[in-house]
PDB file of N, CA, C and O in Angstrom:
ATOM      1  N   UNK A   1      82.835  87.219  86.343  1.00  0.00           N
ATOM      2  CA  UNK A   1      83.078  88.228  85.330  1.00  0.00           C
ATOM      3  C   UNK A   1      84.131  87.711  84.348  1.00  0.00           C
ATOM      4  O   UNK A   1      85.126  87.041  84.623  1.00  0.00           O
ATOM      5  N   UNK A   2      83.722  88.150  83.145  1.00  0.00           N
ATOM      6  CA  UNK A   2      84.573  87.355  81.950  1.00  0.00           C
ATOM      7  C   UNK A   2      86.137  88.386  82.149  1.00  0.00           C
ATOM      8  O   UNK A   2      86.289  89.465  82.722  1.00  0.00           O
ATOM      9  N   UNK A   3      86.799  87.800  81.655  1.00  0.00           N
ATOM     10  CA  UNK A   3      88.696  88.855  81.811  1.00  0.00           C
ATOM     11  C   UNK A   3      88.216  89.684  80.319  1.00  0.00           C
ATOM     12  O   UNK A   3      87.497  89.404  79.359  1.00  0.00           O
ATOM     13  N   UNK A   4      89.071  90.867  80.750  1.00  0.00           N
ATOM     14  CA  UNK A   4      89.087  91.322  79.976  1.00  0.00           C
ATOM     15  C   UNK A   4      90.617  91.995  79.282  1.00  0.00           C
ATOM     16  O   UNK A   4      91.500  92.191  80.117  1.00  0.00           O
ATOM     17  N   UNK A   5      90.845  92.233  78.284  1.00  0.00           N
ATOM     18  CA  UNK A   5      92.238  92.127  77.552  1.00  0.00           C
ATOM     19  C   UNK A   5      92.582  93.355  77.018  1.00  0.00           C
ATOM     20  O   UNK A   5      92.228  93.545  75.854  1.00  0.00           O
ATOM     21  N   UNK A   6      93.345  94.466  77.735  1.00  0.00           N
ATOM     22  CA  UNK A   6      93.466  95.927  77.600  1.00  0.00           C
ATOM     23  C   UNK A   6      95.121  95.955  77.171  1.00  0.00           C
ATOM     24  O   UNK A   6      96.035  95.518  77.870  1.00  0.00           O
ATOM     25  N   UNK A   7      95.258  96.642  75.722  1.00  0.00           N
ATOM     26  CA  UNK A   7      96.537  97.471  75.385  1.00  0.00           C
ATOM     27  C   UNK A   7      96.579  98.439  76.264  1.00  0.00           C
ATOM     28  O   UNK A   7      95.585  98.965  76.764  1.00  0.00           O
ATOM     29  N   UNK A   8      98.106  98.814  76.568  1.00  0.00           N
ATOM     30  CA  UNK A   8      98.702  99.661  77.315  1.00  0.00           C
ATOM     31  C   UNK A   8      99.669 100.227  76.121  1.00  0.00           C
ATOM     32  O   UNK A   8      99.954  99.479  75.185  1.00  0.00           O
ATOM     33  N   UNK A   9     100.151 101.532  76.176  1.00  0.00           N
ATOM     34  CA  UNK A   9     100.742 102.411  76.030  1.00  0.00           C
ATOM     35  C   UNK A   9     102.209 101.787  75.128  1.00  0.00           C
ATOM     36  O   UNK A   9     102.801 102.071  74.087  1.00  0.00           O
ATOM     37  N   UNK A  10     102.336 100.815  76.213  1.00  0.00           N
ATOM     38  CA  UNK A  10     103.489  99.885  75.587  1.00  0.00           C
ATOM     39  C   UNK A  10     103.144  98.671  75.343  1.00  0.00           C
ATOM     40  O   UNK A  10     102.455  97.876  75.983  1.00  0.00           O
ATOM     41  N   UNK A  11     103.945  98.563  73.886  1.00  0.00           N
ATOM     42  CA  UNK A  11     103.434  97.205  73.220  1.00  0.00           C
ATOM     43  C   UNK A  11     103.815  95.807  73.864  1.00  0.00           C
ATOM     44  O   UNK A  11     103.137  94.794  73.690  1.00  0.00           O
ATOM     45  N   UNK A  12     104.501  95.837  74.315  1.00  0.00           N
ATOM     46  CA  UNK A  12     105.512  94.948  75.097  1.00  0.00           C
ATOM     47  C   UNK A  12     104.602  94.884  76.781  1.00  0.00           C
ATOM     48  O   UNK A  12     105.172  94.763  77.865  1.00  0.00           O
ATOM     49  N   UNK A  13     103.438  94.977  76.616  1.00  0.00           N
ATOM     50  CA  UNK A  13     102.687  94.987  78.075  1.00  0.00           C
ATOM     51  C   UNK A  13     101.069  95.020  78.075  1.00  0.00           C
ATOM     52  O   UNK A  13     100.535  95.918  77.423  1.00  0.00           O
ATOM     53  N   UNK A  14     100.263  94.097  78.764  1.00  0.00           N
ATOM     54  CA  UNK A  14      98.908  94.076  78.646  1.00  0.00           C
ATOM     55  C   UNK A  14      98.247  93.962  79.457  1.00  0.00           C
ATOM     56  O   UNK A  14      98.641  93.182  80.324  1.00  0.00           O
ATOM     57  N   UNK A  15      96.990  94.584  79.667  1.00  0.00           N
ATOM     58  CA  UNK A  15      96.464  94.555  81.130  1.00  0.00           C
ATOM     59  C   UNK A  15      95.290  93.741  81.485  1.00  0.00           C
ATOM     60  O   UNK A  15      94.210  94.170  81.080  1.00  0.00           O
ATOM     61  N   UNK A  16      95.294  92.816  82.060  1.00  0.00           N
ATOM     62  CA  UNK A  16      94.140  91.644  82.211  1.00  0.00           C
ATOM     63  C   UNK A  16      93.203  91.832  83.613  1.00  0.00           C
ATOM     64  O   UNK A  16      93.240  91.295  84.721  1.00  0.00           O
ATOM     65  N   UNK A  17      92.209  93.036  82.897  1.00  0.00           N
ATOM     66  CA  UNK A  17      90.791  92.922  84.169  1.00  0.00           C
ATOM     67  C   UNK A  17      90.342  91.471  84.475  1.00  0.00           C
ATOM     68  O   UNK A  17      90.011  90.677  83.594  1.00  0.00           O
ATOM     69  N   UNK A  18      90.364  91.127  86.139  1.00  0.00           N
ATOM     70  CA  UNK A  18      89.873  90.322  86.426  1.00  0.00           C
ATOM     71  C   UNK A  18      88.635  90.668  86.839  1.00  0.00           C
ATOM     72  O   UNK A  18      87.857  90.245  85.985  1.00  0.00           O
ATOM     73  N   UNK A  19      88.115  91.154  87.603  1.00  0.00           N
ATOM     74  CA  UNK A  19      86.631  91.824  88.693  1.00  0.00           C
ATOM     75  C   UNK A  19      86.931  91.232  89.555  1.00  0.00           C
ATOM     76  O   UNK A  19      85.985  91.028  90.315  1.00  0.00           O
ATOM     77  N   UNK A  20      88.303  90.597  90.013  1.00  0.00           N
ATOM     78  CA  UNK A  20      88.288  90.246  91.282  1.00  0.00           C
ATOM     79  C   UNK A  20      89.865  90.926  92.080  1.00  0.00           C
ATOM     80  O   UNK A  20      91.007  91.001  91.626  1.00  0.00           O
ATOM     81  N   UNK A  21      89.389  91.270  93.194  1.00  0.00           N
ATOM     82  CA  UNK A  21      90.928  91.629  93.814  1.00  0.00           C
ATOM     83  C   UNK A  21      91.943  90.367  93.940  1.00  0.00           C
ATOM     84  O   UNK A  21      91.886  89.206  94.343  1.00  0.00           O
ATOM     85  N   UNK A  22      92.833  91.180  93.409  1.00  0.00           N
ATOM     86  CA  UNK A  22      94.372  90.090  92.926  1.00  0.00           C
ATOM     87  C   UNK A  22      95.178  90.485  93.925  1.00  0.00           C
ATOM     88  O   UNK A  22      96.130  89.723  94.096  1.00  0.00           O
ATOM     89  N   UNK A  23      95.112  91.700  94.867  1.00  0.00           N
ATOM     90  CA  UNK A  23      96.471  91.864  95.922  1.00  0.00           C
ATOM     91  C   UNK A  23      96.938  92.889  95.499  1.00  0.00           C
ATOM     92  O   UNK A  23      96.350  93.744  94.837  1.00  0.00           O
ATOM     93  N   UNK A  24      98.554  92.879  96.014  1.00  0.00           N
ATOM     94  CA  UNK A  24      99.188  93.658  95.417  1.00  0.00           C
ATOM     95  C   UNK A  24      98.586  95.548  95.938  1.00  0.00           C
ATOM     96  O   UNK A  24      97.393  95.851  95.980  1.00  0.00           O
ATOM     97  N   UNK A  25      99.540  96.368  96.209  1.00  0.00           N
ATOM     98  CA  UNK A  25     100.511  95.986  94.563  1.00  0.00           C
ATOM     99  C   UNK A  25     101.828  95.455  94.912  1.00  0.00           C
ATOM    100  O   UNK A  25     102.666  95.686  95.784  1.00  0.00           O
ATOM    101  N   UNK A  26     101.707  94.654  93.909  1.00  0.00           N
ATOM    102  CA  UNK A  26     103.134  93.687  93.238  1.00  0.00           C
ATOM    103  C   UNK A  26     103.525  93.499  92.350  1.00  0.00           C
ATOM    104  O   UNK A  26     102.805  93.506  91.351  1.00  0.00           O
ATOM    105  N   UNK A  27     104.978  93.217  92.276  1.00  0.00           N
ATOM    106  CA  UNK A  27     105.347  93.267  91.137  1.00  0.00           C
ATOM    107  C   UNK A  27     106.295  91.938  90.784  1.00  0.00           C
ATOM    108  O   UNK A  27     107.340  92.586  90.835  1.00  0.00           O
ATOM    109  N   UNK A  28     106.561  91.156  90.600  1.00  0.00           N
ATOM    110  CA  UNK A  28     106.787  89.676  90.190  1.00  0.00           C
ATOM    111  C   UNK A  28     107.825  90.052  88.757  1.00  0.00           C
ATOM    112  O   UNK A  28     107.425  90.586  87.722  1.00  0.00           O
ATOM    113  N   UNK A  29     109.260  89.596  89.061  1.00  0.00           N
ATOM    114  CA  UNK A  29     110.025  89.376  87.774  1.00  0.00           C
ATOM    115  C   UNK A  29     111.057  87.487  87.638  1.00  0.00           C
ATOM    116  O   UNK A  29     111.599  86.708  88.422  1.00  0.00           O
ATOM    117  N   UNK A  30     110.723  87.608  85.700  1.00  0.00           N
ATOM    118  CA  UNK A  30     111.117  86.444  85.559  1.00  0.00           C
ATOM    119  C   UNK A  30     112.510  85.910  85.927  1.00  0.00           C
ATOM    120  O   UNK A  30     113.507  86.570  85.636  1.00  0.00           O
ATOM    121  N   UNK A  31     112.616  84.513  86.675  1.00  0.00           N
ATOM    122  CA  UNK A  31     113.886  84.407  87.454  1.00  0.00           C
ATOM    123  C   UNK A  31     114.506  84.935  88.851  1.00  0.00           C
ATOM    124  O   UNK A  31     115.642  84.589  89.173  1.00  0.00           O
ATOM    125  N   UNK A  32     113.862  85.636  89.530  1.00  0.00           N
ATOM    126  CA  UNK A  32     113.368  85.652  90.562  1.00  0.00           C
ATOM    127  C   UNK A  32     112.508  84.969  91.326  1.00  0.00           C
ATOM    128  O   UNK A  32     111.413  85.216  90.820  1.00  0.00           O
ATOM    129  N   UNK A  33     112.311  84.112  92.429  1.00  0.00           N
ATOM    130  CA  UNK A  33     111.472  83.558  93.620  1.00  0.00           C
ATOM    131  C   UNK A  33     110.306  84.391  93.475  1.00  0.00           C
ATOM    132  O   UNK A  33     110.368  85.608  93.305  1.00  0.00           O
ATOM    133  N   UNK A  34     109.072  83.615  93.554  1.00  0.00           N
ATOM    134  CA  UNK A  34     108.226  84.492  94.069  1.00  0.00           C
ATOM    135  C   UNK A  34     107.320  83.504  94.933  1.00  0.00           C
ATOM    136  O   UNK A  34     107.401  82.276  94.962  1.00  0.00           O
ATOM    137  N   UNK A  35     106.258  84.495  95.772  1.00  0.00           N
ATOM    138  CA  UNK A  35     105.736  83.723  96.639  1.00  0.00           C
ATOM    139  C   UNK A  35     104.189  83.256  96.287  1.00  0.00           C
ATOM    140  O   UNK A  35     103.559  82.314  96.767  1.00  0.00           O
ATOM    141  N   UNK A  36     103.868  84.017  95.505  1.00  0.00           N
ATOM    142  CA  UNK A  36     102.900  83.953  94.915  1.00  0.00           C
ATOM    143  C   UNK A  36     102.694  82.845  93.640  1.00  0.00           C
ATOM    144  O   UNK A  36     103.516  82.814  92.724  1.00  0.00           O
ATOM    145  N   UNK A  37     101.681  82.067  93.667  1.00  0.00           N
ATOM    146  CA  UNK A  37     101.448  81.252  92.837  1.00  0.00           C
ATOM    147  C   UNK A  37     100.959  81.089  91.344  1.00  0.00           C
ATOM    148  O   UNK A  37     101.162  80.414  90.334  1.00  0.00           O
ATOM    149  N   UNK A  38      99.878  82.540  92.026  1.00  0.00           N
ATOM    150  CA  UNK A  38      99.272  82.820  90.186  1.00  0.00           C
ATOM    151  C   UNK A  38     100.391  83.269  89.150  1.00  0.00           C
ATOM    152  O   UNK A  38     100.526  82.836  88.006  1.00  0.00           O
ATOM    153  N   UNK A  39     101.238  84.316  89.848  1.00  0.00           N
ATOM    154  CA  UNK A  39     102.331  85.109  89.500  1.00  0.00           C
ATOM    155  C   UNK A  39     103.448  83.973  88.701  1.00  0.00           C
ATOM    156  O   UNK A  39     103.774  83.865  87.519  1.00  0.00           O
ATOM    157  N   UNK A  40     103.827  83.245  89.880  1.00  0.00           N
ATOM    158  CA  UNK A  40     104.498  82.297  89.511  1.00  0.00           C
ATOM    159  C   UNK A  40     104.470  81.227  87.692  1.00  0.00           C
ATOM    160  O   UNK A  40     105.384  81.156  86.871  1.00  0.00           O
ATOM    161  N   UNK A  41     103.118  80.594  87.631  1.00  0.00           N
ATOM    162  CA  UNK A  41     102.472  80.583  86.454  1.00  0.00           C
ATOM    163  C   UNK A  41     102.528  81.110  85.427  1.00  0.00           C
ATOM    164  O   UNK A  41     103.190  80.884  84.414  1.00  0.00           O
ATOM    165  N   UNK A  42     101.528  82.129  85.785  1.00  0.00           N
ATOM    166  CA  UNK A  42     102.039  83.611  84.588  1.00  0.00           C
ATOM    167  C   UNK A  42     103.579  83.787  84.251  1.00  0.00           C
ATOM    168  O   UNK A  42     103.908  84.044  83.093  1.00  0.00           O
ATOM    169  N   UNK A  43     104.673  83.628  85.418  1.00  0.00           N
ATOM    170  CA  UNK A  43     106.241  84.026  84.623  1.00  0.00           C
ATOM    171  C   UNK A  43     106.449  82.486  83.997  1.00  0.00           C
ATOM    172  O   UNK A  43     107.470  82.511  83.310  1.00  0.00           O
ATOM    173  N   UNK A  44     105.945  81.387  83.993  1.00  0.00           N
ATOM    174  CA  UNK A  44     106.459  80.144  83.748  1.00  0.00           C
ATOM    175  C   UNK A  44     106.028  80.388  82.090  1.00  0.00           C
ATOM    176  O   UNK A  44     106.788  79.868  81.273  1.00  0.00           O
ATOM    177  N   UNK A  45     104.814  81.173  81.552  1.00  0.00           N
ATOM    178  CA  UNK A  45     104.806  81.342  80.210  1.00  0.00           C
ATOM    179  C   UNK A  45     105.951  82.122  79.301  1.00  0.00           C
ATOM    180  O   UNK A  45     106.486  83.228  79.376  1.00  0.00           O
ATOM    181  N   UNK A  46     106.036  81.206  78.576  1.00  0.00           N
ATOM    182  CA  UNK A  46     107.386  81.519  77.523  1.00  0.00           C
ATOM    183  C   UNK A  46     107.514  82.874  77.024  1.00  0.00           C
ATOM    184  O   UNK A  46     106.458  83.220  76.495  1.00  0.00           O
ATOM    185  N   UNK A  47     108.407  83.771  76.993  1.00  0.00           N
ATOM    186  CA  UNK A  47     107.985  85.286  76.806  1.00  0.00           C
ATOM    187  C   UNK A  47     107.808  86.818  77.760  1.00  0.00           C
ATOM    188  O   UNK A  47     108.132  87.972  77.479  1.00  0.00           O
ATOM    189  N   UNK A  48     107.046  86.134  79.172  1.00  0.00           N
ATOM    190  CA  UNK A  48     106.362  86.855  79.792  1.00  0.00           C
ATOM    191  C   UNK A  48     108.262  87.047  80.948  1.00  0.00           C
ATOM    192  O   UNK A  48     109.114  86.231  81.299  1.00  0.00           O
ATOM    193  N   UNK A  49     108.068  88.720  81.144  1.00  0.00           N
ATOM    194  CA  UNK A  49     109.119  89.051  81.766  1.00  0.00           C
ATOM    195  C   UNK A  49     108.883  89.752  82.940  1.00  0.00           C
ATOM    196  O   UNK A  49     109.778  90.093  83.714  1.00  0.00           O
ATOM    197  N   UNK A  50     107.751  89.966  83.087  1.00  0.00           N
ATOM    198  CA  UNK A  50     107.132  90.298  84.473  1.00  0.00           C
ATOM    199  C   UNK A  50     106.103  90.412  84.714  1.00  0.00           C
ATOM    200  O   UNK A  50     105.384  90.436  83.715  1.00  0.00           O
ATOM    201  N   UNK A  51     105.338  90.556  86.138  1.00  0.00           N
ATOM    202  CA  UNK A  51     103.434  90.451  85.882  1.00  0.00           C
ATOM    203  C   UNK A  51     103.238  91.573  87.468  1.00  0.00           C
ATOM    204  O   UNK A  51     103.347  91.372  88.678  1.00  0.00           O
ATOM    205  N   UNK A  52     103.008  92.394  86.867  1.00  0.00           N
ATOM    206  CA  UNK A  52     102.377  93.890  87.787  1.00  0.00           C
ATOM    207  C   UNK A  52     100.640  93.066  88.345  1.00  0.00           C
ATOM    208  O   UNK A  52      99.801  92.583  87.585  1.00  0.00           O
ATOM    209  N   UNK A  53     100.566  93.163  89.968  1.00  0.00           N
ATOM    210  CA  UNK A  53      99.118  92.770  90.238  1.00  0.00           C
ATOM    211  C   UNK A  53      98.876  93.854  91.271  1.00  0.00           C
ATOM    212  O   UNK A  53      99.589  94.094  92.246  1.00  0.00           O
ATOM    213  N   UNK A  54      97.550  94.589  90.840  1.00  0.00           N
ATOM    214  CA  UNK A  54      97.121  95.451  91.461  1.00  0.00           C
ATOM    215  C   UNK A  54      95.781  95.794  91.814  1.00  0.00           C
ATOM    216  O   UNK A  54      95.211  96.127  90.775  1.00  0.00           O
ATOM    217  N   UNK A  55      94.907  95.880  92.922  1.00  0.00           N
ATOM    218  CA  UNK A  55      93.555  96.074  92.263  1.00  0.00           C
ATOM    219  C   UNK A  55      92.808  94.843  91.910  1.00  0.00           C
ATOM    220  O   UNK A  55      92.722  93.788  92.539  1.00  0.00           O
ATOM    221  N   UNK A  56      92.296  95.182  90.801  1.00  0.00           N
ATOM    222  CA  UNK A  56      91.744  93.697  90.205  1.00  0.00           C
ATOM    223  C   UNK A  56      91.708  93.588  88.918  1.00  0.00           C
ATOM    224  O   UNK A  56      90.750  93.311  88.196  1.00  0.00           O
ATOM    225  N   UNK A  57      93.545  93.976  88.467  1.00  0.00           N
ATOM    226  CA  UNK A  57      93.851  93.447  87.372  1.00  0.00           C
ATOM    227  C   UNK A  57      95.566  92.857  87.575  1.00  0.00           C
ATOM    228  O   UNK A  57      96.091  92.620  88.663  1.00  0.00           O
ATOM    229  N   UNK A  58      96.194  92.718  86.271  1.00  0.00           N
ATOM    230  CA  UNK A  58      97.339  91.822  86.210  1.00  0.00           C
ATOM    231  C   UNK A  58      97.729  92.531  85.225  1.00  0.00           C
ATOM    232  O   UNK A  58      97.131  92.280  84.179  1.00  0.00           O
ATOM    233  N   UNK A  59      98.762  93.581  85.153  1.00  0.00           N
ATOM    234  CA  UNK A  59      99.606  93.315  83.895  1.00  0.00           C
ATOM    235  C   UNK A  59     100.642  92.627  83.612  1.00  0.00           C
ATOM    236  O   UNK A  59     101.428  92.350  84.518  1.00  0.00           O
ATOM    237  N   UNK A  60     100.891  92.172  82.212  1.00  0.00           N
ATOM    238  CA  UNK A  60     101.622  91.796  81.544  1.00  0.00           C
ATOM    239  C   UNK A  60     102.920  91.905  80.812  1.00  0.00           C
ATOM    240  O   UNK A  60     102.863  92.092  79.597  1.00  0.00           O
ATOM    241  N   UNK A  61     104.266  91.798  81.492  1.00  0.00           N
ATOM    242  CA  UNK A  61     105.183  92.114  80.013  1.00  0.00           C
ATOM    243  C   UNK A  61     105.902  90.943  79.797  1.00  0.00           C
ATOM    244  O   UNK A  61     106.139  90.010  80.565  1.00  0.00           O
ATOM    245  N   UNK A  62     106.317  91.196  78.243  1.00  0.00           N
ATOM    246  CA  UNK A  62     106.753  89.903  77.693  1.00  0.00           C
ATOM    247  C   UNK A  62     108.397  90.908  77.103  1.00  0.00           C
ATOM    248  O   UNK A  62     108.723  92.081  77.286  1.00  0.00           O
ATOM    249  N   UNK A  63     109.112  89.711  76.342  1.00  0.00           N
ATOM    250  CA  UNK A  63     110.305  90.114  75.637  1.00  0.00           C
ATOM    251  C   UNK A  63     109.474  90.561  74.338  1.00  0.00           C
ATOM    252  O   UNK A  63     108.442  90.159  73.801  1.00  0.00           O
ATOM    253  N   UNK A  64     110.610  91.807  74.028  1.00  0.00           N
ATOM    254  CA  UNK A  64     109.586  92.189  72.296  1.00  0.00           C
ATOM    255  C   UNK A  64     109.876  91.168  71.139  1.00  0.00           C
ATOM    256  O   UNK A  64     110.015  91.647  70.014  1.00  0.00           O
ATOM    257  N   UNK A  65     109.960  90.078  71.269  1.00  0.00           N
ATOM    258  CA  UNK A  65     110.246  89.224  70.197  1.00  0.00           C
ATOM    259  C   UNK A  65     109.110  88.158  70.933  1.00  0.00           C
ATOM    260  O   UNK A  65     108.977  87.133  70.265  1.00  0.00           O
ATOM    261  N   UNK A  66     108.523  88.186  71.797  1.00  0.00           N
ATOM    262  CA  UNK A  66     107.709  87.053  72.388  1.00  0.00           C
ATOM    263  C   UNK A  66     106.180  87.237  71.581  1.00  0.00           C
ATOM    264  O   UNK A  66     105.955  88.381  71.185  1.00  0.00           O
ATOM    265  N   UNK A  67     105.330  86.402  71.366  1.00  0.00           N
ATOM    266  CA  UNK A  67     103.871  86.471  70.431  1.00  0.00           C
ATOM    267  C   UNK A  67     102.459  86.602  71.428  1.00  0.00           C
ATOM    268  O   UNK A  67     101.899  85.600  71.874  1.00  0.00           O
ATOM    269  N   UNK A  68     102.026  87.893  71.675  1.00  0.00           N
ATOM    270  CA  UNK A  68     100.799  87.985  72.287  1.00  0.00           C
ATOM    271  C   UNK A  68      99.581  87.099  72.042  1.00  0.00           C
ATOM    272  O   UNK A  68      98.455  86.876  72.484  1.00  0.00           O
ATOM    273  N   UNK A  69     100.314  86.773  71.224  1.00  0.00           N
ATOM    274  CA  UNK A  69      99.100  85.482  70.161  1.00  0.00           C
ATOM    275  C   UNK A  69      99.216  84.172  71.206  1.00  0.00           C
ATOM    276  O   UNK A  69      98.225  83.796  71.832  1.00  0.00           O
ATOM    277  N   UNK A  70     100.404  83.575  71.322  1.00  0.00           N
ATOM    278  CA  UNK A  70     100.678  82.576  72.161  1.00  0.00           C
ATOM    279  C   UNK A  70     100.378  83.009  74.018  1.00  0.00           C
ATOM    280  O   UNK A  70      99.834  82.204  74.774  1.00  0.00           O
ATOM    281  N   UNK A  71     100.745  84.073  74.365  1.00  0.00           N
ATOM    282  CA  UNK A  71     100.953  84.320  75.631  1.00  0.00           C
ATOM    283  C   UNK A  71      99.439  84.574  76.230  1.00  0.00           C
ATOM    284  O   UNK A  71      99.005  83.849  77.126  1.00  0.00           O
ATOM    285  N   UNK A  72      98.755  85.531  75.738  1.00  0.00           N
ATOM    286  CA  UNK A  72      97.016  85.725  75.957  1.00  0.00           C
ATOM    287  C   UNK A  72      96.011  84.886  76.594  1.00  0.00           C
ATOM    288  O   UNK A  72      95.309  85.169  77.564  1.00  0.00           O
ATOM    289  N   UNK A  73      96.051  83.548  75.744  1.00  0.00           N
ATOM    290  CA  UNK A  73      95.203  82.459  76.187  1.00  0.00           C
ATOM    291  C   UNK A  73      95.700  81.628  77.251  1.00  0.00           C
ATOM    292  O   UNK A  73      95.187  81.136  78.256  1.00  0.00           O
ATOM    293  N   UNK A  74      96.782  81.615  76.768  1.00  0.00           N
ATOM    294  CA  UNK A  74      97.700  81.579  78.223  1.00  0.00           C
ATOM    295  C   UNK A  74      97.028  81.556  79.678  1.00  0.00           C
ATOM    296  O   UNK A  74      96.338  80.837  80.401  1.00  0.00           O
ATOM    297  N   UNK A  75      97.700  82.864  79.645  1.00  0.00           N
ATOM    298  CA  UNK A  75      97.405  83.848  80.450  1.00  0.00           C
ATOM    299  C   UNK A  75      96.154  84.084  80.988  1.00  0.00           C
ATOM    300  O   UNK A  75      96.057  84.475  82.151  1.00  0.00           O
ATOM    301  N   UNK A  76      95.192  83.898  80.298  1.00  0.00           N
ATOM    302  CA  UNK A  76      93.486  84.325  80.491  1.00  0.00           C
ATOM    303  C   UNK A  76      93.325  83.010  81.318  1.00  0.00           C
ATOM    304  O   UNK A  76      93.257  83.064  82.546  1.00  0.00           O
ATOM    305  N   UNK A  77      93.268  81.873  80.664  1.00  0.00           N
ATOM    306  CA  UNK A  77      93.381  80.358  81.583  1.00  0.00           C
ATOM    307  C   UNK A  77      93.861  80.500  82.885  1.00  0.00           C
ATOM    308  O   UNK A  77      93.224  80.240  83.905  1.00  0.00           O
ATOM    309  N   UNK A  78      94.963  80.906  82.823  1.00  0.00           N
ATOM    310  CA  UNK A  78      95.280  81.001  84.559  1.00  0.00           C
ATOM    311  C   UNK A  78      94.944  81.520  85.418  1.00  0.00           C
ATOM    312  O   UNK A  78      94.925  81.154  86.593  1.00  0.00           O
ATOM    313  N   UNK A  79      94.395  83.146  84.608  1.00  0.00           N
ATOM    314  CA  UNK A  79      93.725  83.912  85.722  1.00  0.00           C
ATOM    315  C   UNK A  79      91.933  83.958  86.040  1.00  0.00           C
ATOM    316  O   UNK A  79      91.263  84.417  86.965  1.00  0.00           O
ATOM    317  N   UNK A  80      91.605  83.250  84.791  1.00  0.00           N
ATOM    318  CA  UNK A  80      90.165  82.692  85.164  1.00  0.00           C
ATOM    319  C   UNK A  80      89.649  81.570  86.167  1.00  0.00           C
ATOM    320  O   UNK A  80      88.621  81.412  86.825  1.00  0.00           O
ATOM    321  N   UNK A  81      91.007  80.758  85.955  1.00  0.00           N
ATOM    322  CA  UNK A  81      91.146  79.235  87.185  1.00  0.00           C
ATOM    323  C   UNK A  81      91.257  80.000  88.455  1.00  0.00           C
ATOM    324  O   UNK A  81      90.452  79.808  89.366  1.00  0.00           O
ATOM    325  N   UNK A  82      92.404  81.019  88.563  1.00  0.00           N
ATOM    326  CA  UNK A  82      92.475  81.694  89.908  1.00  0.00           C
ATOM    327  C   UNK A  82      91.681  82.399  90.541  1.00  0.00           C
ATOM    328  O   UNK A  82      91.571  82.428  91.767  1.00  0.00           O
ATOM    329  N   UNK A  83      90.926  83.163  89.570  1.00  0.00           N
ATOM    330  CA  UNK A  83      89.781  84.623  90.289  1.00  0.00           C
ATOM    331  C   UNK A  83      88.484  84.407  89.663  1.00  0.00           C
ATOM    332  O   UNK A  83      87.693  85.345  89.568  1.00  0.00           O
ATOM    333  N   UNK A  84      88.153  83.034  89.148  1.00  0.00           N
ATOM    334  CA  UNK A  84      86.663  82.975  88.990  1.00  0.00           C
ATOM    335  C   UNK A  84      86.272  82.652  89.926  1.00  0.00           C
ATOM    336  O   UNK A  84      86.914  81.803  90.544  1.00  0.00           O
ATOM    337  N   UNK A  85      84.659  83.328  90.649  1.00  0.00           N
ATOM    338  CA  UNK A  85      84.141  82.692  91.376  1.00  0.00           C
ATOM    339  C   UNK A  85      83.534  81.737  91.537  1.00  0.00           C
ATOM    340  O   UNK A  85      83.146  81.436  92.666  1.00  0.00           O
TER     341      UNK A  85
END
């Protein structure tokens, strides 16, 4: 299943359908240990300040000065490598 790329409520946060169960729920913040790998990734992108996994999606938050433009494709790459079948 292709990801899919959902606004949330807050601009500063985005929600990435996988169709696959991701775990969770968890919640992963930047500069903090985590044990998780995909998670891990996702905070290593420039911007991104935490990654909510629940279900079988991932949200997203970044700093409000960070570019959804840059972070997205990102982001989609990692979680397509991780939860494609």
């Amino acid at each position: 299943m292709a990801i899919t790329v959902s606004n949330t409520p807050n601009p500063n946060a985005l929600k990435f359908t996988v169709g696959a169960d991701v775990g969770g729920p968890a919640t992963y913040v930047a500069g903090r240990e985590t044990d998780d790998p995909t998670a891990g990734r996702l905070l290593a992108i420039e911007g991104v300040t935490s990654v909510f996994m629940s279900s079988d999606f991932v949200t997203l938050s970044k700093m409000p000065d960070a570019d959804w433009e840059v972070i997205t494709p990102a982001a989609t790459q990692i979680l397509d490598t991780a939860f494609s079948a």
